[in-house]
Backbone bond lengths (Angstrom), bond angles and torsions (degrees), N, CA, C in turn:
res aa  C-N    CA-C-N  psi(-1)  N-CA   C-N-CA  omega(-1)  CA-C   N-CA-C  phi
1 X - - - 1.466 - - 1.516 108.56 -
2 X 1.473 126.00 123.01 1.063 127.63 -160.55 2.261 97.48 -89.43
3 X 1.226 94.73 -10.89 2.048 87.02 173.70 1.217 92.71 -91.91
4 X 1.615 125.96 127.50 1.582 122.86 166.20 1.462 106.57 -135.91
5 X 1.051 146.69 95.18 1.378 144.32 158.39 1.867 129.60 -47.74
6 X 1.033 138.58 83.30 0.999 125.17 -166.06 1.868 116.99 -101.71
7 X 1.779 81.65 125.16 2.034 83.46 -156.43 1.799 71.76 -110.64
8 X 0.723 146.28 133.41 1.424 171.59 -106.82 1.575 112.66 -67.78
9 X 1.534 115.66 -126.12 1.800 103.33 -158.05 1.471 104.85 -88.40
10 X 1.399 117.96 -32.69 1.740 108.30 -178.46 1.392 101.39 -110.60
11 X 1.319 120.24 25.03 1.879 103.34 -178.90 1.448 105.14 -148.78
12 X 1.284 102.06 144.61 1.696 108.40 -167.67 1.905 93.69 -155.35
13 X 1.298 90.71 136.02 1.650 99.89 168.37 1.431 121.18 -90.17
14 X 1.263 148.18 116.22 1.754 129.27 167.44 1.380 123.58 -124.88
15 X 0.822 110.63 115.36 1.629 133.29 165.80 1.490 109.61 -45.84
16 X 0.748 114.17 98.07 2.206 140.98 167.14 1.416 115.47 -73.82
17 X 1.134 120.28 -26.44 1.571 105.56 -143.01 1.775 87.76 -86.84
18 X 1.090 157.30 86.84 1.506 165.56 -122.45 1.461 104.67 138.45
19 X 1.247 105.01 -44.17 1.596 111.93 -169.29 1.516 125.30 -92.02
20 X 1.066 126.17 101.14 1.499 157.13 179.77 1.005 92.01 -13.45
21 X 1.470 142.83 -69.67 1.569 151.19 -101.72 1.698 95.61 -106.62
22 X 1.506 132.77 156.96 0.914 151.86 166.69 1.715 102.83 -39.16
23 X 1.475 114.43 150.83 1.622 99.97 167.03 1.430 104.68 -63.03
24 X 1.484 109.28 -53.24 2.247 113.66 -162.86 1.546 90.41 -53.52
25 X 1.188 114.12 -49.22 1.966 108.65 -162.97 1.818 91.78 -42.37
26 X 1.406 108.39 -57.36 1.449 117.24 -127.45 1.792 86.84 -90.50
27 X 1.750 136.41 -11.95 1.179 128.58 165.64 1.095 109.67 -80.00
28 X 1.706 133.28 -38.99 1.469 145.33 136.57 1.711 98.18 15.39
29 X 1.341 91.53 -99.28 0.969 124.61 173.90 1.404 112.29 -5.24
30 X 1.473 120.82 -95.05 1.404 144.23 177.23 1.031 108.55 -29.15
31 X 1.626 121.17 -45.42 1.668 129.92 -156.61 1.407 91.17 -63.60
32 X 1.491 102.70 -58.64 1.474 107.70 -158.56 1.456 114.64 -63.46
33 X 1.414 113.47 -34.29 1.704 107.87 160.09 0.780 141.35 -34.62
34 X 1.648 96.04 -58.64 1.831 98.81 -174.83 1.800 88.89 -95.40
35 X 0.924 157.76 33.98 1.613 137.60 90.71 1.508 123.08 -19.74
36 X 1.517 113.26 -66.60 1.156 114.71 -138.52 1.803 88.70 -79.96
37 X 1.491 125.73 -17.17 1.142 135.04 -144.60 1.603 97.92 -106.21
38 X 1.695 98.95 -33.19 2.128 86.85 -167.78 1.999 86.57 -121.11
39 X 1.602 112.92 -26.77 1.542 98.94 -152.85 1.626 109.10 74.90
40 X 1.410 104.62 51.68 1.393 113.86 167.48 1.399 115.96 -164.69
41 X 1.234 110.02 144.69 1.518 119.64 -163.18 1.770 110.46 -88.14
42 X 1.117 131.88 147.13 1.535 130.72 170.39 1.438 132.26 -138.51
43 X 0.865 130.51 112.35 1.789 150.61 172.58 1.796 95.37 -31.27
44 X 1.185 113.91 127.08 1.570 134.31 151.28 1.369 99.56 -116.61
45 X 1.755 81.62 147.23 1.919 115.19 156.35 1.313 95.40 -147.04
46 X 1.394 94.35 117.10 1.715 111.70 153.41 1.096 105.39 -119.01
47 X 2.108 93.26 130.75 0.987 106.89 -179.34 1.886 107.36 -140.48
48 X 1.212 131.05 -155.42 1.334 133.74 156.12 1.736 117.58 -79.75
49 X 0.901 126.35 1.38 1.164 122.51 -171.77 1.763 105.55 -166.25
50 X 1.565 109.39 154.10 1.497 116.90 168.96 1.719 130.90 -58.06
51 X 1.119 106.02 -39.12 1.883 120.94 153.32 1.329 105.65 -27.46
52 X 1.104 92.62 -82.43 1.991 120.70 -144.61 2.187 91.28 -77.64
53 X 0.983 110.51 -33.32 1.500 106.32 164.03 1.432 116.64 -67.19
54 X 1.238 128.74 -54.81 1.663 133.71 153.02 1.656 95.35 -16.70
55 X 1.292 113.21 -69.49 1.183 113.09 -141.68 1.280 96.02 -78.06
56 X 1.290 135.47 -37.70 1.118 136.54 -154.57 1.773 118.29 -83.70
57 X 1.681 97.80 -18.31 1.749 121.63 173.30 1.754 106.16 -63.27
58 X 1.068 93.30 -15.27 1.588 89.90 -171.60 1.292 110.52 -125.20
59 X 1.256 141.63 8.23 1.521 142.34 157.43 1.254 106.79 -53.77
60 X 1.919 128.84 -58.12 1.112 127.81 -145.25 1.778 116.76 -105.97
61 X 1.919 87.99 32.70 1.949 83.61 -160.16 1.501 123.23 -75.69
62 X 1.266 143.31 129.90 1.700 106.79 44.21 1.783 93.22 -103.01
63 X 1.199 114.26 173.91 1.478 142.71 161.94 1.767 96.14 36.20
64 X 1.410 109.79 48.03 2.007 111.83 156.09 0.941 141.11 -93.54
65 X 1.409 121.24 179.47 1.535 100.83 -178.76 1.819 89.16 -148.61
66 X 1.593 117.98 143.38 1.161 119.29 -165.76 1.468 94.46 -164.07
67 X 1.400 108.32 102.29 1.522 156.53 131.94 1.477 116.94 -16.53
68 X 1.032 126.66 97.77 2.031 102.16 171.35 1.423 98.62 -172.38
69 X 1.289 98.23 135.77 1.804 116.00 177.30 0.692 118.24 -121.69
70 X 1.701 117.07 167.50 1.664 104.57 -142.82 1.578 107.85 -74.00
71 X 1.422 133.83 -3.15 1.428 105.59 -167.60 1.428 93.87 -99.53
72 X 1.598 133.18 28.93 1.499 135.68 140.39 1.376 113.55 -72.94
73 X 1.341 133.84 -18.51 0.880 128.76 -153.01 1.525 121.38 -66.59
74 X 1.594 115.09 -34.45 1.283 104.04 142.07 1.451 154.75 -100.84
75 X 1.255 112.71 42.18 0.948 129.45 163.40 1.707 109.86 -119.76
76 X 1.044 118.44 -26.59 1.682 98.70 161.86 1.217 122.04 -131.45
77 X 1.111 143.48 36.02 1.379 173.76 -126.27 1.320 116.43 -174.35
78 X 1.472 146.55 -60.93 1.182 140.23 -138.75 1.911 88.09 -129.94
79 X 1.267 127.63 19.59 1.123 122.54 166.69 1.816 113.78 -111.06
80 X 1.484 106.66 -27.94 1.730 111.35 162.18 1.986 108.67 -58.89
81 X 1.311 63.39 160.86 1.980 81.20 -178.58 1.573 106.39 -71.69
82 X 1.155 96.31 153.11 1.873 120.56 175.66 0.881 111.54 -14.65
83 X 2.017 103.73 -68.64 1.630 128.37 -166.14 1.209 122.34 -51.05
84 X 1.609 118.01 -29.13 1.753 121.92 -171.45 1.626 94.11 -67.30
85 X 0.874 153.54 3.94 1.520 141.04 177.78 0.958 104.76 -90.76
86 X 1.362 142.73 134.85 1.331 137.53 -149.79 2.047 78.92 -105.73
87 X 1.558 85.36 147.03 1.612 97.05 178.47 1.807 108.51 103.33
88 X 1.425 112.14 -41.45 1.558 112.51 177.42 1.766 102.69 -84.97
89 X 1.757 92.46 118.88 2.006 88.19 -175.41 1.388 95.26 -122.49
90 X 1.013 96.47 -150.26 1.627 112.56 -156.74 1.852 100.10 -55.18
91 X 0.823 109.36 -75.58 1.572 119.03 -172.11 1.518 112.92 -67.03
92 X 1.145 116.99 -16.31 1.821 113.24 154.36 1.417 108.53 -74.39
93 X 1.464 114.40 -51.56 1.693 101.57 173.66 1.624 132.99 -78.00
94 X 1.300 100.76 0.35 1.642 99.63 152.40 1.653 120.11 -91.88
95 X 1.335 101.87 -26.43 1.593 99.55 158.46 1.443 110.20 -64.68
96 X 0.997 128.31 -79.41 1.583 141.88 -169.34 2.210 82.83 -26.79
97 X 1.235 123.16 -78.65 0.998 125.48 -163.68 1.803 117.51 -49.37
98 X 1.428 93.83 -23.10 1.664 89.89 167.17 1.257 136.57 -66.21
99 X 1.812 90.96 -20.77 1.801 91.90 164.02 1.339 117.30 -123.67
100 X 1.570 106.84 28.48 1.353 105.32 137.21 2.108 92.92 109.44
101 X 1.265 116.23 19.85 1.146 119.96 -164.51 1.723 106.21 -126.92
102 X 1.636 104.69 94.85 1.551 102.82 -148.17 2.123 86.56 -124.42
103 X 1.130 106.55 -4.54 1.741 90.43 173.87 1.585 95.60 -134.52
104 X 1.575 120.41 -167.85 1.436 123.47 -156.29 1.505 104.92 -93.92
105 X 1.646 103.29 -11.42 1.769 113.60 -166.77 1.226 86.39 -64.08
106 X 1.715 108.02 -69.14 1.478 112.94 -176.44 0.907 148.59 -0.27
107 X 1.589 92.71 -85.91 1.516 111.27 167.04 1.747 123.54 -64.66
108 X 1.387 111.79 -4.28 1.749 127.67 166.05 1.385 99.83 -70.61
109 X 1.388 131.73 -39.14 1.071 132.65 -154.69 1.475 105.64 -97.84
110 X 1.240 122.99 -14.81 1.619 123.51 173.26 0.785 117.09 -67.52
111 X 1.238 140.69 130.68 1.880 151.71 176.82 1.482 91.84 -49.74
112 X 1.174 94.24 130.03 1.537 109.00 152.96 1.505 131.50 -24.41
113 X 1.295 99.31 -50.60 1.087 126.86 -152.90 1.639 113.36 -97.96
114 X 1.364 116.91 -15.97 1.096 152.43 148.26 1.546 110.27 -28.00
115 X 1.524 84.42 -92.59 1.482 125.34 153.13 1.447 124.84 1.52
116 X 1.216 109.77 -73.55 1.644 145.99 178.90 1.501 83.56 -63.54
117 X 1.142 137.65 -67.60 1.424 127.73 -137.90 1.354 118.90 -81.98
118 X 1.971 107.77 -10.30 1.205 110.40 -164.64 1.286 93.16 -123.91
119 X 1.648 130.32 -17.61 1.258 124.00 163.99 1.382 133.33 -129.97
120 X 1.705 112.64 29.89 0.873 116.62 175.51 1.490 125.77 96.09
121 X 1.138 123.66 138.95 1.493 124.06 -162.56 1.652 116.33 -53.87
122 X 1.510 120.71 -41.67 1.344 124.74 -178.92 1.395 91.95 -84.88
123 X 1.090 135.19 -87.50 1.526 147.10 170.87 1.355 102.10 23.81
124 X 1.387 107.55 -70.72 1.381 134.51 -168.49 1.033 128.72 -68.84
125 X 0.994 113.14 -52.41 1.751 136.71 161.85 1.556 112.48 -52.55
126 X 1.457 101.08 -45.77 1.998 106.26 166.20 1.375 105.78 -83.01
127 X 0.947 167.44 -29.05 1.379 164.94 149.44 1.416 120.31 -32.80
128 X 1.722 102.26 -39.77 1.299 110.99 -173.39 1.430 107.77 -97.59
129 X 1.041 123.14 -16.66 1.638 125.71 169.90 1.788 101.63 -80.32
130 X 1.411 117.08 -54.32 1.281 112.97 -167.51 1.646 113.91 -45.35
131 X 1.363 104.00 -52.67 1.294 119.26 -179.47 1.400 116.91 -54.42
132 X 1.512 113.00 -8.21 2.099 110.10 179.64 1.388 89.18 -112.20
133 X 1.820 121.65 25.97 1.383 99.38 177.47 1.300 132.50 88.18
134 X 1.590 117.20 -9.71 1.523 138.18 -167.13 1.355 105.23 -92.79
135 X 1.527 117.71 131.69 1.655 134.03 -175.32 1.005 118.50 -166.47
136 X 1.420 135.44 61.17 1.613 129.21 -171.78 1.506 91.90 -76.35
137 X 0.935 160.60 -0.09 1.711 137.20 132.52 1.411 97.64 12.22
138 X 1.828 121.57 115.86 1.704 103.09 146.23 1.271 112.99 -100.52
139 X 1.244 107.57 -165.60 1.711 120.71 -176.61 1.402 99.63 -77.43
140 X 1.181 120.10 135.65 0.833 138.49 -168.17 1.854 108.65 -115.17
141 X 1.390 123.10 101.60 1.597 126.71 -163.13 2.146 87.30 -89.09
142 X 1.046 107.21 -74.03 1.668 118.74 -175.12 1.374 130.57 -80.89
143 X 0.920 159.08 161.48 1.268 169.68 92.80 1.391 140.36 -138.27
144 X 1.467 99.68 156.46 1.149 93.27 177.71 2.000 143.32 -87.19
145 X 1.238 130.54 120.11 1.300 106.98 -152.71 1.339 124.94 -82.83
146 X 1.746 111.49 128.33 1.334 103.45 173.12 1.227 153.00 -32.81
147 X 1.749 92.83 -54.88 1.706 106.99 172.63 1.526 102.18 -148.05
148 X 1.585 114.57 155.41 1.117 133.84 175.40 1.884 122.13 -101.66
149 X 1.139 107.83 116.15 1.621 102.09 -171.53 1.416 121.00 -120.17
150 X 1.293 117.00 149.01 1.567 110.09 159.91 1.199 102.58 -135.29
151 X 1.609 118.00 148.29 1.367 122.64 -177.55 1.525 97.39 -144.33
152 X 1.118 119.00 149.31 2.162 142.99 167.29 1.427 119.14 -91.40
153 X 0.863 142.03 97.64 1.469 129.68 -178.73 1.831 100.24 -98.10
154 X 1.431 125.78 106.85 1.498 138.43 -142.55 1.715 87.06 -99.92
155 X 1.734 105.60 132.03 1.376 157.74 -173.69 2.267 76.87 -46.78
156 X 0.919 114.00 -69.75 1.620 134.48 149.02 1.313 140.65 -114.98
157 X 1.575 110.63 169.55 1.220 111.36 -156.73 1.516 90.10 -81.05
158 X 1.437 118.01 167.26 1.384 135.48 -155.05 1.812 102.70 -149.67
159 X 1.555 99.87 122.51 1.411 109.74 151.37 1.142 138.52 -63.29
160 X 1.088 100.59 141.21 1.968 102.99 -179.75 1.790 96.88 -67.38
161 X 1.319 117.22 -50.90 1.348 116.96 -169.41 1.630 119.22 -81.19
162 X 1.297 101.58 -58.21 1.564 128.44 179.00 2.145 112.09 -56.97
163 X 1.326 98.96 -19.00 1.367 95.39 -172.80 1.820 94.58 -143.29
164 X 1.342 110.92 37.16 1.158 108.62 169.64 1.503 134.14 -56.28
165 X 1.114 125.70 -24.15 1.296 138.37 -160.35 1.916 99.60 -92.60
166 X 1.590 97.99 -38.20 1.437 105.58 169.17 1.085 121.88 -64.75
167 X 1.353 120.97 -67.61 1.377 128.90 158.68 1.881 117.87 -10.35
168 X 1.242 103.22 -73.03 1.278 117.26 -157.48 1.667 103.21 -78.34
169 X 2.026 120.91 -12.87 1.195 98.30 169.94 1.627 117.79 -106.04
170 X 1.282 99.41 5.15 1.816 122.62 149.96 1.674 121.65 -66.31
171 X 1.213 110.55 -25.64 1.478 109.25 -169.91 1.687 104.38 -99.09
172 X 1.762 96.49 -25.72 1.901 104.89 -170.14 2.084 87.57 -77.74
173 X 1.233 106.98 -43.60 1.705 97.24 -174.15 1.626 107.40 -65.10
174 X 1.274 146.81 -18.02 1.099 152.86 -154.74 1.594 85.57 -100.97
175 X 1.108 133.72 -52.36 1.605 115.60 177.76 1.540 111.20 -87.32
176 X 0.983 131.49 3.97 1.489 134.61 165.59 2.030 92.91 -75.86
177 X 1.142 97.32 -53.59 1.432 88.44 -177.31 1.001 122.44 -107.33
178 X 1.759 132.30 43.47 1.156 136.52 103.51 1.278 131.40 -50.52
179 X 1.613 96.24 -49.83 1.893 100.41 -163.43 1.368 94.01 -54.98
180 X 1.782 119.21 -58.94 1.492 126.26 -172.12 1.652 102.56 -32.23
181 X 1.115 102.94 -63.33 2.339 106.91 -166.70 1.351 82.95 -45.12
182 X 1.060 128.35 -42.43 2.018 115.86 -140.25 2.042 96.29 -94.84
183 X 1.246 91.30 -6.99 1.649 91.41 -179.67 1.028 98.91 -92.57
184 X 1.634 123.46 -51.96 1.872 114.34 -167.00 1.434 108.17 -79.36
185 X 1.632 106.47 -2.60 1.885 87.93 170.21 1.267 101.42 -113.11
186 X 1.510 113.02 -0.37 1.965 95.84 166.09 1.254 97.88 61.81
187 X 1.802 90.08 79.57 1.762 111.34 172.40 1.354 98.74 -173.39
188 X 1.391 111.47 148.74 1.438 132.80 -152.95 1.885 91.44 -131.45
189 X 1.670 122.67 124.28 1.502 121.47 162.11 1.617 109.99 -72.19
190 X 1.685 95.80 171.66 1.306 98.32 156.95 1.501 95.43 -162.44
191 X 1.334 98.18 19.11 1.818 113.64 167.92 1.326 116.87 -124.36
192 X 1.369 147.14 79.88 1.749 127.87 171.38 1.666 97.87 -84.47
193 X 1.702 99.70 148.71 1.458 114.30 177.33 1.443 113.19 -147.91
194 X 1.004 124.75 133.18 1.647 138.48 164.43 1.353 112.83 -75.96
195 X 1.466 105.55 142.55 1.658 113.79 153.57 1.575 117.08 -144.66
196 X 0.855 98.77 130.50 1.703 123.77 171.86 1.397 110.40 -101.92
197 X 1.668 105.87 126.01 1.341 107.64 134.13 1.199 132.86 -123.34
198 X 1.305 123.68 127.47 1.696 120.97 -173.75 1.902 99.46 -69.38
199 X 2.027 77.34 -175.98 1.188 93.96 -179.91 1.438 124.71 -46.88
200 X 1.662 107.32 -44.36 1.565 104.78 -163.39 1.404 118.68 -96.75
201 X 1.663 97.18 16.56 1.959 113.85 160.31 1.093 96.94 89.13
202 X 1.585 138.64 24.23 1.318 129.77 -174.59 1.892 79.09 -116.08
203 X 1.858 98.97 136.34 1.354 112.02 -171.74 1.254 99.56 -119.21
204 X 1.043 132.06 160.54 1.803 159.85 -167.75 1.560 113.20 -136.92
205 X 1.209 144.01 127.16 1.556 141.99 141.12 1.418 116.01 -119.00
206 X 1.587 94.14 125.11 1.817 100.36 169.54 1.693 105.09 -108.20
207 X 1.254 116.19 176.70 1.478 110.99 -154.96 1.581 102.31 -161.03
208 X 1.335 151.28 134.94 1.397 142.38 -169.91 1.279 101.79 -153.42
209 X 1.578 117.36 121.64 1.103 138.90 -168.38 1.564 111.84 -99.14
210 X 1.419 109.68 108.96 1.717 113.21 175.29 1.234 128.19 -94.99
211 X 1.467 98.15 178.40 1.694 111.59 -171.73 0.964 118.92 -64.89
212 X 1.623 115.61 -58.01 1.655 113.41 158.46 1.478 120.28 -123.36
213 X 1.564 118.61 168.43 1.147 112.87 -152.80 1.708 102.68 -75.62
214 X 1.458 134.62 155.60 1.260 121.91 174.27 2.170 98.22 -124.94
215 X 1.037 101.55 175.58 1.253 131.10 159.18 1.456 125.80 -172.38
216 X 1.475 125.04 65.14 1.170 132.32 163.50 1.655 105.29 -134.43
217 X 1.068 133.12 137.80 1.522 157.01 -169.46 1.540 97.63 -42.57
218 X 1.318 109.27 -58.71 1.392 116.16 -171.67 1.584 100.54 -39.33
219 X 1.433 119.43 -91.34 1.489 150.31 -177.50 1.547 110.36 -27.99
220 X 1.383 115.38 -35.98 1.437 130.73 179.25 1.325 103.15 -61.57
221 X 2.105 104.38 -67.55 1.414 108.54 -173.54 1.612 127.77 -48.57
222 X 1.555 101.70 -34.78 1.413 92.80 -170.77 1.885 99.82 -88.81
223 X 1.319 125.42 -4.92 1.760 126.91 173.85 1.764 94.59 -70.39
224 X 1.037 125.24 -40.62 1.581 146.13 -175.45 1.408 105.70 -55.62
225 X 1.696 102.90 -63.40 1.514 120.44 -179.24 1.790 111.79 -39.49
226 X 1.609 98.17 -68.86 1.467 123.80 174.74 1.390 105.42 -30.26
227 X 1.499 129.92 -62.77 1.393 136.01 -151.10 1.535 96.29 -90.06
228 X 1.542 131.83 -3.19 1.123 129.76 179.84 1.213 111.14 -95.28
229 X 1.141 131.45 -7.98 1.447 143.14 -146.24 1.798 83.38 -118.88
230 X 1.140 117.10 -17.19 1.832 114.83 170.37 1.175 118.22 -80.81
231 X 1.084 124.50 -17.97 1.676 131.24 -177.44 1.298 117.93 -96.16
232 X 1.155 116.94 148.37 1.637 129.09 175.25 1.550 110.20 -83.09
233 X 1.306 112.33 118.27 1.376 120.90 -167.83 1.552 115.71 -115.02
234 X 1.623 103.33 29.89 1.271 114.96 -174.49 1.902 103.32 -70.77
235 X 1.429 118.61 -61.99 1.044 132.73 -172.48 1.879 114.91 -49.39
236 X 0.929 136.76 162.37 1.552 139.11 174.62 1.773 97.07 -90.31
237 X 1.750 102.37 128.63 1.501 129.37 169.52 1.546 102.47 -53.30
238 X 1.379 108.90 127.38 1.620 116.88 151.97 1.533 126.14 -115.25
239 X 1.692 97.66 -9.04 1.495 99.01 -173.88 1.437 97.44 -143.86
240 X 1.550 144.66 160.50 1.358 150.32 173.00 1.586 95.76 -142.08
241 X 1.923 97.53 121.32 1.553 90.66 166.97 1.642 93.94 -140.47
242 X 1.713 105.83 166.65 1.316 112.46 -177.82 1.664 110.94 -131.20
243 X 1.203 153.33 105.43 1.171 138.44 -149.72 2.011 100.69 -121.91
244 X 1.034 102.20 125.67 1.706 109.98 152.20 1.386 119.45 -73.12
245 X 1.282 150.05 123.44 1.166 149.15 171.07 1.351 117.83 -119.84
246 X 1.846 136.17 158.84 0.923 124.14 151.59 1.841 102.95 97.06
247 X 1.443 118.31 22.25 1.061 107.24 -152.44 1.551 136.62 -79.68
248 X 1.241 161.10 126.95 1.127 144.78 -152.86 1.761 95.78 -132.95
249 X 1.189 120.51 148.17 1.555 156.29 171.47 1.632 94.21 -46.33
250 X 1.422 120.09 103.29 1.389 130.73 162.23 1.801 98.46 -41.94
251 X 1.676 105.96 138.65 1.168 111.92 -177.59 1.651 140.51 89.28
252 X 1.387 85.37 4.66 1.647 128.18 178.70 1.575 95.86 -106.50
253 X 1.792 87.01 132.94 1.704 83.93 -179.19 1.597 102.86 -99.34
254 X 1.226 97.96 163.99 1.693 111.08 176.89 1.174 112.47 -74.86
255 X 1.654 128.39 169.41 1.181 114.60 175.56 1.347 126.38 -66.02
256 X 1.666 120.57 -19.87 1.549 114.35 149.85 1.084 121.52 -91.96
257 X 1.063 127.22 34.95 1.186 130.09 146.42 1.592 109.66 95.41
258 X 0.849 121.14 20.33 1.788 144.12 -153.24 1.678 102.88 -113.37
259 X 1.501 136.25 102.42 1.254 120.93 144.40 1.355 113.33 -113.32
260 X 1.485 105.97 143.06 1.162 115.70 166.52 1.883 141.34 -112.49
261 X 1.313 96.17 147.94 1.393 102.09 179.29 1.112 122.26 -170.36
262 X 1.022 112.96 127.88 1.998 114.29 -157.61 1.746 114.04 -156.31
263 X 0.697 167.52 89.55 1.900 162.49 116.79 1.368 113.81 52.66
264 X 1.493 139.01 95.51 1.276 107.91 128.98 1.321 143.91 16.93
265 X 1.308 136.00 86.14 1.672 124.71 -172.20 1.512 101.29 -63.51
266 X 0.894 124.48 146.30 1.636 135.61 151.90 1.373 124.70 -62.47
């Protein structure tokens, strides 16, 4: 299939509708490939749309295959829980459940308008489409990427003070392996950003926009440093993230004329 989307190491989207062959022939197919290719088995959902295929890769696991169009949709679709929609996580489905909206029928069945009022105008409006099955999302073969991230989610929660030494050689490896992503894809920031999540899962990101673009470890850590020094570090760490944003093609000059790129000293 010449449409292939590739969203990282075990998941890939593809566009069929070009292709002659039965859907079962043509998932057939695939399974047995990437058999013959890794010696490993893989979950299909074909469906009409990228959503409802997500969802549908994971009904039949290990090594299934699950078929369904939209006028299944309520009957095997809108009887799973909230969470199988990719995008609704932990803290949308304890909201969703506070008013009483704990599978996908459910939340199909909430007014729109509802919706909007308790989560916001887009929120709502995507919630309420997702849930009838709706995703014109296409496949997506190219692009270019916005931002580059690394984040830690810690064995335990971690002090800012009490586990300082940890902290800070978790946060120096997290821009070592930024700069690295942003070197082997040949991309230059002009955004570094932090994210925290504390203990009680409530997350924060600060973000600081520079003069010229960098990608070397050094320059990151201390853009990193800066935006850390914005947050309240009273609470105990559950999550460490470091984000590149804003990204432009190493070798591109800045508007003064300035690119940068330089090593970490040892």
């Amino acid at each position: 299939a010449p449409q292939i989307e590739d969203r990282g190491i075990d998941e890939i989207y593809i566009d069929l509708s070009d292709l002659p062959d039965e859907s079962n022939t043509l998932a057939q197919r695939i399974k047995q490939a990437v058999f013959e290719a890794t010696g490993l088995t893989c979950s299909i959902g074909i469906t009409p749309n990228k959503l409802l295929s997500k969802i549908c890769s994971d009904l039949d696991k290990p090594n299934g295959i699950t078929i369904l169009g939209m006028d299944e949709i309520a009957t095997r679709i809108w009887p799973l829980p909230a969470r199988k929609i990719n995008g609704i996580g932990p803290k949308a489905t304890e909201r969703l459940a506070q008013f009483s909206i704990n599978t996908i029928g459910e939340l199909a069945v909430a007014p729109v308008e509802f919706l909007v009022s308790k989560f916001g105008r887009a929120t709502g409006a995507w919630l309420h489409r997702v849930a009838h099955g709706i995703d014109e999302r296409p496949v997506v073969t190219e692009s270019e990427p916005k931002s580059i991230s690394r984040e830690s989610t810690f064995e335990r929660d971690l002090h800012a003070r009490q586990d300082r030494a940890e902290l800070s050689e978790i946060f120096t490896s997290l821009c070592l392996r930024v700069a690295d992503d942003l070197k082997r894809k040949g991309y230059a920031s002009r955004t570094i950003g932090i994210k925290l999540r504390y203990s009680d899962f409530h997350a924060v990101t600060r973000d600081v926009t520079l003069p010229v673009s960098v990608s070397d470890a050094l320059e990151i850590r201390k853009a990193a440093g800066e935006c850390l020094k914005r947050v309240p570090l009273e609470q105990r760490i559950r999550l460490l993230g470091v984000r590149a944003g804003s990204l432009v093609p190493l070798g591109l000059s800045d508007a003064d004329g300035v690119a940068v790129q330089a090593e970490l000293p040892l």
